[in-house]
C-alpha positions, -999 to 999 in steps of 0.1 A, spaced: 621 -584 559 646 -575 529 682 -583 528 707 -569 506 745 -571 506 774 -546 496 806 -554 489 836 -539 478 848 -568 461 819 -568 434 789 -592 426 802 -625 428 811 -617 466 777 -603 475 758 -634 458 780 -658 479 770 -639 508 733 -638 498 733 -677 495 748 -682 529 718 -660 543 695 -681 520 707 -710 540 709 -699 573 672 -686 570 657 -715 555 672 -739 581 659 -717 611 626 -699 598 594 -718 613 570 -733 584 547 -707 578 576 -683 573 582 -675 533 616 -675 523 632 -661 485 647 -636 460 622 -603 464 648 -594 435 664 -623 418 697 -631 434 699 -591 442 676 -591 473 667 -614 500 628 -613 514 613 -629 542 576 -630 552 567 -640 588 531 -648 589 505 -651 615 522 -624 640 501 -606 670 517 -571 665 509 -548 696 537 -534 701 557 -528 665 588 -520 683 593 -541 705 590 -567 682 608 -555 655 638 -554 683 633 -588 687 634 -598 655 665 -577 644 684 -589 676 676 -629 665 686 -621 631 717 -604 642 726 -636 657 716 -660 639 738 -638 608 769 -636 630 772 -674 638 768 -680 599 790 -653 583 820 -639 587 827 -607 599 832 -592 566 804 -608 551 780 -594 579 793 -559 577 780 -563 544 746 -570 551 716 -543 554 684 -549 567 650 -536 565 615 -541 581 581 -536 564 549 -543 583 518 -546 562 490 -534 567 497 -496 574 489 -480 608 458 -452 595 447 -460 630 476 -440 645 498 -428 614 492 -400 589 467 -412 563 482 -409 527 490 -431 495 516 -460 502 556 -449 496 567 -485 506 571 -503 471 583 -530 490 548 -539 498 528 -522 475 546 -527 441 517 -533 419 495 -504 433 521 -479 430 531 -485 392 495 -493 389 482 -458 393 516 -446 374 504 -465 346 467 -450 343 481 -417 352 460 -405 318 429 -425 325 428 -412 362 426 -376 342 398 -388 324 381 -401 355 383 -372 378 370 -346 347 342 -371 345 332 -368 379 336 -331 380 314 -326 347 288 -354 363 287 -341 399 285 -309 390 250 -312 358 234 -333 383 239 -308 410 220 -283 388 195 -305 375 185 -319 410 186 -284 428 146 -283 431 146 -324 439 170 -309 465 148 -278 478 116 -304 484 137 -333 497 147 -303 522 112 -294 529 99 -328 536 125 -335 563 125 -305 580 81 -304 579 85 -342 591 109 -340 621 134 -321 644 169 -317 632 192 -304 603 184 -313 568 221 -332 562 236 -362 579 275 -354 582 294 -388 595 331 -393 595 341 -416 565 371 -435 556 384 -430 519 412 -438 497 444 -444 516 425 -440 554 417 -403 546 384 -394 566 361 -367 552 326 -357 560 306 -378 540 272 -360 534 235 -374 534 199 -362 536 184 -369 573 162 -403 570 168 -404 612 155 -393 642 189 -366 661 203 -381 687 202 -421 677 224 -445 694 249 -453 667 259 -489 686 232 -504 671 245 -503 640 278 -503 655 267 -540 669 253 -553 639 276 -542 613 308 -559 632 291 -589 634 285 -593 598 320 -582 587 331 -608 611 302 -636 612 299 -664 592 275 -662 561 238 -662 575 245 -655 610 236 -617 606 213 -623 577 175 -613 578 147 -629 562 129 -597 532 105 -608 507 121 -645 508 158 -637 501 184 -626 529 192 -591 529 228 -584 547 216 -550 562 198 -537 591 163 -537 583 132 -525 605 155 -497 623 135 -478 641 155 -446 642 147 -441 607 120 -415 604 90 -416 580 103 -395 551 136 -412 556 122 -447 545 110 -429 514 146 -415 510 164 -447 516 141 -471 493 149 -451 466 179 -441 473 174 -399 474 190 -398 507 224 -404 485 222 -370 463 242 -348 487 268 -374 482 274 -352 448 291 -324 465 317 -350 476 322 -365 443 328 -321 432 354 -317 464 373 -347 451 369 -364 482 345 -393 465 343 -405 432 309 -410 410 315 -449 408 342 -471 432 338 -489 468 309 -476 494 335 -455 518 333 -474 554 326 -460 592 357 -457 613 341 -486 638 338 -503 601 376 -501 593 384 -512 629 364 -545 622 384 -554 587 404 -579 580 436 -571 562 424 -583 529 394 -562 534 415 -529 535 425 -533 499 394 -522 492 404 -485 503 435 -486 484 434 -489 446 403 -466 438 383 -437 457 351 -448 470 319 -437 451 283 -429 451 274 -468 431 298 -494 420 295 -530 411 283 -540 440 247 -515 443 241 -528 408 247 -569 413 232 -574 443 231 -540 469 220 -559 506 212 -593 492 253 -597 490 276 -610 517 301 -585 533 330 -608 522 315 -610 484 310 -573 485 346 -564 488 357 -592 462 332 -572 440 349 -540 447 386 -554 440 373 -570 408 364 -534 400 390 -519 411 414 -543 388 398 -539 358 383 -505 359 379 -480 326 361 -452 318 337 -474 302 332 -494 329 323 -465 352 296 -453 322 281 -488 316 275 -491 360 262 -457 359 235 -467 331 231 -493 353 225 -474 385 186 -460 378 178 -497 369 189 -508 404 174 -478 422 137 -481 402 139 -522 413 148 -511 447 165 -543 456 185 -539 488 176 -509 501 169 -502 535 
């Protein structure tokens, strides 16, 4: 919640009228409710933590109607008439609101004059995946045309997997992969064991692989034959390219998540989709792939996503064969 004050009367009367909020919120806010200057002595902020939202409405009708008064006990009627108020509720509804990038400064300050800041270097970024998306697409067209072969001379069904992906900002896209399943496949298994381990506790959706845990489903048996090829070295991922071309993926960022995926996140977890497009590799299918917790994964991802460069993206790409030869993770 932001408070500001306007008064006819100039600065020192909306300061004065600022401090008596201050006061009348910290002596009736619970504990685990922050109270200070968003803006130094210009604008009053106040997080509530630890809310249940259902119903954003309804609470925020409750809230303004406390605050309303609590304020007219405190002030006077000229110093309320000064007051404005405004709600911000973090984090943003994709699951029923318009996807897009965050307008509310209020809660995303750093991201927004973060990307206005590497305006140039986000230039350099998408040319790079253009010019890389579209050499490999040429240079793997005859990987592409026996890939094709294989799966269709192996089993029933399309030669692409299309699934509904989450990217940047809650945009969904259709995220493109060779076939390694059988058509048809109940999805809830994966559905089942990928909410567990977003939400488990570290080893409780782990499975024992060549003496190390490995935090993916292994032994799945809706993957075909030819898919297990595909998936161990990682060839199911080259149709992946035409998203990086369509701008809807980027060569190197965050792996883009399932729907049921994003429904099983905790609020930290989302900021994963919000400072960088998700990508074909990143830091985490380099230093680690399956061997790393879910949790570890997307501090890997926001480490990247913090300090990313153009170099950066070049030296995990150089990296990216390495990991793919060793095979490490991959499932």
């Amino acid at each position: 919640m932001l408070l500001e004050a306007e008064s006819t009367e100039g600065r020192k009367d909306e300061a004065k009228t600022l401090d008596c909020i201050m006061k009348t919120l910290l002596s009736s806010s619970r504990d685990t409710d922050l109270i200070g200057w968003y803006k130094d002595r210009t604008i009053l902020g106040a997080i509530f933590t630890g809310l249940v939202v259902n119903d954003r409405r309804s609470v925020l009708d409750t809230f303004l109607t406390k605050i309303n008064n609590t304020l007219r006990e405190e002030l006077t009627s000229a110093q309320f008439g000064q007051v404005r108020i405004s709600f911000h509720l973090f984090p943003d509804d994709w699951d029923h609101g318009k996807p897009g990038p965050p307008t509310n400064a209020a809660l995303y300050p750093d991201l927004v004059s973060h990307d206005k800041g590497q305006r140039t270097l986000l230039i350099v970024k998408r040319t790079f995946d253009i010019v890389g998306s579209s050499i490999m697409l040429i240079l793997l067209a005859p990987l592409f045309f026996v890939i094709a072969l294989a799966i269709k001379l192996s089993s029933r069904g399309p030669v692409f997997y299309r699934q509904q992906r989450v990217g940047r900002y809650g945009q969904t896209f259709t995220f493109l992969k060779f076939r390694s399943m059988i058509v048809n496949n109940d999805s809830n298994v994966h559905k089942d064991f990928v909410t567990r381990l977003i939400a488990s506790k570290p080893g409780e959706t782990a499975s024992e692989e060549s003496g190390a845990n490995v935090y993916k489903l292994t032994n799945d048996k809706r993957i075909t034959r030819v898919g297990k090829v595909l998936r161990r070295t990682s060839l199911d991922e080259l149709p992946q390219f035409l998203n990086v071309l369509k701008g809807e993926m980027s060569l190197v960022g965050p792996r883009p998540p399932i729907p049921y995926e994003l429904a099983a996140y905790q609020t930290w977890h989302r900021q994963r989709l919000l400072a960088v497009k998700p990508g074909i590799t990143g830091l985490w299918q380099v230093m680690g792939r399956s061997s790393v917790r879910f949790d570890e994964m997307v501090r890997l991802d926001l480490r990247y996503a913090s300090t990313w460069t153009p170099w950066l993206d070049l030296k995990i790409l150089l990296r990216t064969p390495g990991a793919v030869i060793k095979g490490s993770g991959a499932y």
